[in-house]
N, C-alpha and C positions, 0 to 999 in steps of 0.2 A: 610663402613657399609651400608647396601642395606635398600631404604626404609620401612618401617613398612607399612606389607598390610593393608586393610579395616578392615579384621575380630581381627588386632592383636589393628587397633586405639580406634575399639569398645570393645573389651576386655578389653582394661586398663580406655576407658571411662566407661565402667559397676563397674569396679571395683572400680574407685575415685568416682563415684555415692556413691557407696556403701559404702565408707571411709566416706562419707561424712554424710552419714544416721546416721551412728554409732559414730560418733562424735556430731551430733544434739542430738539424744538420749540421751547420757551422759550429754550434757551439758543443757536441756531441763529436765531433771530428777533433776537435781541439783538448776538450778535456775528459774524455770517453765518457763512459755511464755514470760510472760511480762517482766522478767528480762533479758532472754538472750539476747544476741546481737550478730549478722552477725560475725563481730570480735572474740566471743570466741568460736566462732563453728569452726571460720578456723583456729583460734591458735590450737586447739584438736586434727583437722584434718590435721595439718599441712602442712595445703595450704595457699596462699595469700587469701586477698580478691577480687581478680580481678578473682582469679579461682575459688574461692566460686560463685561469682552470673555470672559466665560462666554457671554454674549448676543450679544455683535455683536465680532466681530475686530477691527474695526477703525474708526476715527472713517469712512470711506467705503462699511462697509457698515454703520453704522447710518443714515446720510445717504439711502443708498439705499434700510431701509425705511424711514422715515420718505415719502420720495418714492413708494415703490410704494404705500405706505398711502394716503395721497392719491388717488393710482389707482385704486387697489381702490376707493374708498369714492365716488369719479365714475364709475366703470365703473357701480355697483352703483345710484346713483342714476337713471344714464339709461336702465338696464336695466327700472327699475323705470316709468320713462313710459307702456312699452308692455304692461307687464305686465294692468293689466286690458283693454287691446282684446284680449290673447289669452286669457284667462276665459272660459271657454264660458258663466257667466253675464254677463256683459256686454250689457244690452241694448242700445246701439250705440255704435258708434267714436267714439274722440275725436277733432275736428275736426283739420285741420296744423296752420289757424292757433293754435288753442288747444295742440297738443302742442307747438309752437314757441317759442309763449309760454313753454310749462313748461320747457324746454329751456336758453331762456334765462334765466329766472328762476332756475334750477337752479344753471346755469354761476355767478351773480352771484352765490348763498348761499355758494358755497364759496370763491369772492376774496373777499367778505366776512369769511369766520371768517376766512380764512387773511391778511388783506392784509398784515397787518406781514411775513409771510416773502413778498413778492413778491421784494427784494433777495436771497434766499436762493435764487426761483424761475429770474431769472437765473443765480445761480451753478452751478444745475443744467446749465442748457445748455450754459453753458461746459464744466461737468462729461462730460455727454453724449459731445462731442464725442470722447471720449477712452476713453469708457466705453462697449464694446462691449453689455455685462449692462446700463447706464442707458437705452442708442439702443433696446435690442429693447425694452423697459418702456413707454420713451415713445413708440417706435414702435405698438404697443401699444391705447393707451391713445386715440391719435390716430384710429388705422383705427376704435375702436368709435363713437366722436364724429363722425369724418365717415363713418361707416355711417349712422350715426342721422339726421342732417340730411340726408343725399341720401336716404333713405326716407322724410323728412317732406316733403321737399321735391316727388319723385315725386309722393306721397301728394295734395302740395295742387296739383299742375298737373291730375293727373288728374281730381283733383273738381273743377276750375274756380276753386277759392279761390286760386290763385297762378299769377301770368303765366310764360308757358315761358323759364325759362332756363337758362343753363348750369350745371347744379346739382354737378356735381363740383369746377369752379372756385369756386364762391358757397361750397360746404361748406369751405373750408379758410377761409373772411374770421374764423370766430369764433378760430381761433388767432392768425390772424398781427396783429390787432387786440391781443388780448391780450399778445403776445408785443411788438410793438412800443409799447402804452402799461405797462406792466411795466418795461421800460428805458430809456425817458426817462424815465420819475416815477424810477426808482434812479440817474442820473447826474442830471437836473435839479431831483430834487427834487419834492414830489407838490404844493406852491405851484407850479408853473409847469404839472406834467402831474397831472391825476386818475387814474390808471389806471381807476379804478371809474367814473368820471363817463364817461368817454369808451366803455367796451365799453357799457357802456349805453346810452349814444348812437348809437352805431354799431348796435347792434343793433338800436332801434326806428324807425331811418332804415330800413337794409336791411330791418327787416320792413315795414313799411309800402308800401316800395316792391314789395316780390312782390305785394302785395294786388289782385286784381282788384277795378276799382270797381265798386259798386253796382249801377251801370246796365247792366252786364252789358258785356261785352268789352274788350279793354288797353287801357291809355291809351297 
């Protein structure tokens, strides 16, 4: 058998990465942070532990990609909103209201796949706070999110589709929403707080209320 070239060691390295992500996930959704251990992420992923922290040193930097992935993969989503208005085949822009829409709709796919680790979402911030390497990521991650809604938001005061408001303060309501029904539904329980029910709520109030009506001028 002829050795394994470069592109085939890196292939199957991308790939036990990626065993590995998805074995944290399951076992980090299940027992949060503090409880998992090195040990049952590699029983999942059915590696040793000598090939576990070949990949990740430590249960905290696998934690952190596991969270940067996350990132990556929302960064890459909203990125992609605006991707065909800038297409020089594009024959015209998509409306705010409509990139808005998408924006949110967007935000709600990925609490959806992920809701079981909201509890997990939490113990990041706590994390955060502590974690220079985690603040710059989420720091991050935040600036591309509210770039993008205060450019939508421009977008629709300018065309008339959204009444003038303070769009730098309005652009942070989709975190602190999220961040605060995220932690009553993990302290009170998701019978008493929806997290999903409620950003969604919230967000089709707030957008509703930008809308300029019909008959032409604010209410």
């Amino acid at each position: 058998m002829s050795p394994r070239t470069k592109e085939q060691n890196e292939r199957i390295r991308r790939t036990r990465r990626r065993e590995i992500l998805d074995a944290a996930h399951q076992v980090f959704a299940e027992r949060g942070f503090h409880d998992t251990r090195m040990s049952d992420i590699a029983q999942v992923a059915g590696v040793s532990q000598g090939t576990l922290y070949h990949y990740f040193a430590s249960k905290d930097d696998l934690f952190l990609a596991l969270c940067f992935t996350w990132a990556d993969l929302m960064e890459a989503g909203i990125k992609g909103l605006f991707a065909e208005d800038e297409s020089p085949s594009a024959s015209e822009k998509t409306s705010a209201a409509d990139k808005m829409s998408a924006m949110s709709h967007l935000a709600m796919a990925f609490f959806r796949t992920d809701e079981e680790l909201a509890p997990v979402l939490v113990e990041f911030w706590a994390y955060a706070l502590r974690s220079p390497k985690a603040t710059e990521r989420f720091r991050a991650l935040f600036e591309t999110m509210q770039h993008s809604y205060v450019t939508i938001l421009e977008d629709g005061i300018a065309s008339g589709e959204f009444k003038s408001i303070d769009v730098q303060t309005l652009s942070a309501l989709p975190f602190v929403v999220l961040d605060g029904a995220t932690l009553l539904a993990s302290i009170l329980g998701r019978d008493t707080v929806d997290p999903g029910l409620v950003i969604e709520k919230t967000q089709q109030l707030v957008f509703d209320g930008l809308l300029v009506e019909s008959g032409g001028g604010e209410s």
